[in-house]
Residue, then its C-alpha position, 0 to 999 in steps of 0.5 A: x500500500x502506497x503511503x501519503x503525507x498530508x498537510x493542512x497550514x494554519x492561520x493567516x494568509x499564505x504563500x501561493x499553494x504550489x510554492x507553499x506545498x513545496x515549501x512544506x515538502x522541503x522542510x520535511x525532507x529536511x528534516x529526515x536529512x538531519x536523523x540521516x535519512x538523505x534522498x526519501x522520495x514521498x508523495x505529499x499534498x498540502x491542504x489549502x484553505x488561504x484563498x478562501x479567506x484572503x484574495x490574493x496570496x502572499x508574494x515572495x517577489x515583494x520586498x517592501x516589508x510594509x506590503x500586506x503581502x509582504x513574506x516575512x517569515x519563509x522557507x529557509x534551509x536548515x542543517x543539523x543542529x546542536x541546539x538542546x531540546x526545551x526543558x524547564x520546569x518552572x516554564x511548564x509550572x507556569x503554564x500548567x496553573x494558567x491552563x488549569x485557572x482557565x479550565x475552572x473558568x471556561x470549563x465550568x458548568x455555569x457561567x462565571x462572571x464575564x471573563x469567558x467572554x473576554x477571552x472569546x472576544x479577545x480570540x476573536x479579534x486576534x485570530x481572524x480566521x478561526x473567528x470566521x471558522x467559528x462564527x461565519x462565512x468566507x470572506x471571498x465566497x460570502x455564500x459558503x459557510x466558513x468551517x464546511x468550506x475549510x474542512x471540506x478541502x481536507x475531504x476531498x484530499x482524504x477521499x482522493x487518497x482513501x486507499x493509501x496509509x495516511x498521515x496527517x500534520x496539522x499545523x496551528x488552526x491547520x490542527x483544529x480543521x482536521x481534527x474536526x473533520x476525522x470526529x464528524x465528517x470522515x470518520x471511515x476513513x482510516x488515518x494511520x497517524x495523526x501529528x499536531x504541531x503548535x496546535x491551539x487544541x488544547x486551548x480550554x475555548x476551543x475543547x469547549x467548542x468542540x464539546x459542544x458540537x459533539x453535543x458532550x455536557x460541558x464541565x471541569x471533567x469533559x473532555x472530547x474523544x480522539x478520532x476513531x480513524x486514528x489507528x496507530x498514533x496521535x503526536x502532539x508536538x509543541x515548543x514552550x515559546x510557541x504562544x498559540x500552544x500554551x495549552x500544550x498538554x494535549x494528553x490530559x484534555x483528549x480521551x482515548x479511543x476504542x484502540x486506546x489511542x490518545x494524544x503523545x505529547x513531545x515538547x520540542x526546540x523549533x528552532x526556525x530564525x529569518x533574519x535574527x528573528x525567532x519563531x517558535x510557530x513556524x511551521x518549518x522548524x517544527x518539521x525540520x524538527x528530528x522528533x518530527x522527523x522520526x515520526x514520519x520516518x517511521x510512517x515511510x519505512x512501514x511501507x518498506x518494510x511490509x513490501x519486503x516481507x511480502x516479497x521475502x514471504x512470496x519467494x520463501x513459498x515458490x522456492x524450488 
């Protein structure tokens, strides 16, 4: 069975989809080159979402840095690091107590004091499209609601590929669509690995979102399933910079499902720079990532595997 790498991208306008899917694509093999893996051919198709939200891409010939189409953070190469991977205690303390004082907050059964709707609003108003997803339509095709429209990228490409092993990343908002669209729309498809990187899933207001489409009661102690189309594994990686994973714990907030898969949670250095600027959000960094890296390589080499045991158990039974 052939295998295939599938990518949804995250918030905010994009580059053109040819040049971002091979973008993408470069960084994961990137990423394979640094745990030594050199010249892997996979098949990889990105999922494209950006147009349905802003009229024209970002365009890489633009220098003005002022231009609202301006790249300001691109593809660049990256060799292998030696940078150590992010482990601080008292940084995951921090943000253990702040997920555990919204979870009480947003959570809660009944409604306390103003602050959810503080914390809606301020969402809203900060990330544009995933108040478009939640709330309303394209803003390029006003006669489309926004999060059918979204999730209905990703179907048409898994139904495309629904006779391969599959595996898909979610990058940011990226994360929230396709786990939207395994948990309702897709759910006979089989999905061998799920990867989230710098997914905002965590987040107590999205979980409560979720909840509530799924119709579970909301309280302290909901929480949502992982997606029966999951087969083999749900990674979730994150970096403790990466604003949008504050809530980076996914394991705590997502139940098993029947094959007693959940969310495994791998803090990571996404170490993208551009100009002397960091951004731990960056997609890039987290593929060109090794953990990252030893996840899809796993996913690749199965295939290698099986079809040498097919081949070795085909010559054993004609051997003369």
């Amino acid at each position: 069975m052939k295998n295939i790498i599938i990518g949804i991208h995250g918030l905010k306008n994009k580059p053109p989809k040819e040049l971002l899917e091979r973008w993408w694509k470069t960084a994961i093999s990137d990423g394979l080159n640094n745990i030594g893996h050199h010249d892997i051919n996979f098949q990889f198709e990105l999922v494209y979402w950006a147009d349905l939200e802003y009229p024209k891409p970002l365009d890489p010939d633009i220098k003005n840095t002022k231009d609202n189409l301006f790249i300001e953070h691109p593809y660049i190469p990256i060799c292998k690091t030696e940078f150590p991977e992010k482990e601080s205690r008292i940084k995951r303390k921090i943000l253990d107590t702040f997920e555990d004082g919204l979870d009480k907050i947003i959570l809660h059964e009944k409604k306390i004091s103003g602050i959810e709707k503080i914390v809606d609003s301020t969402i809203r108003r900060m990330f544009q499209d995933l108040d478009a997803y939640y709330y309303g339509y394209c803003k390029i095709d006003k006669e489309q609601i926004a999060q059918q429209a979204f999730r209905n990228r990703l179907i048409k490409i898994l139904q495309k590929h629904k006779h391969k092993r599959i595996i898909i990343i979610g990058h940011s908002m990226g994360s929230i669509i396709a786990y939207d669209t395994l948990i309702q729309d897709v759910t006979e498809l089989k999905i061998d690995t799920f990867i989230t990187i710098g997914s905002p899933l965590g987040f107590p207001l999205i979980i409560k979102k979720i909840l509530t489409e799924q119709d579970i009661k909301i309280n302290s102690e909901a929480k949502p399933p992982t997606p029966e189309s999951i087969t083999s594994a749900w990674y979730n990686f994150s970096d403790l910079d990466d604003k949008i994973t504050l809530n980076y714990d996914l394991a705590d907030d997502y139940l098993p499902n029947s094959k007693n898969i959940k969310p495994v949670d791998v803090i990571i250095n996404n170490s993208y720079e551009y100009n002397g600027q960091k951004n731990p959000h960056k997609v890039y960094g987290y593929l060109q990532n090794e953990e990252v890296a030893k996840v899809i390589s796993r996913f690749l080499s199965n295939r290698t595997s099986t079809f040498a045991g097919l081949f070795a158990r085909f010559i054993k039974r004609f051997r003369l």
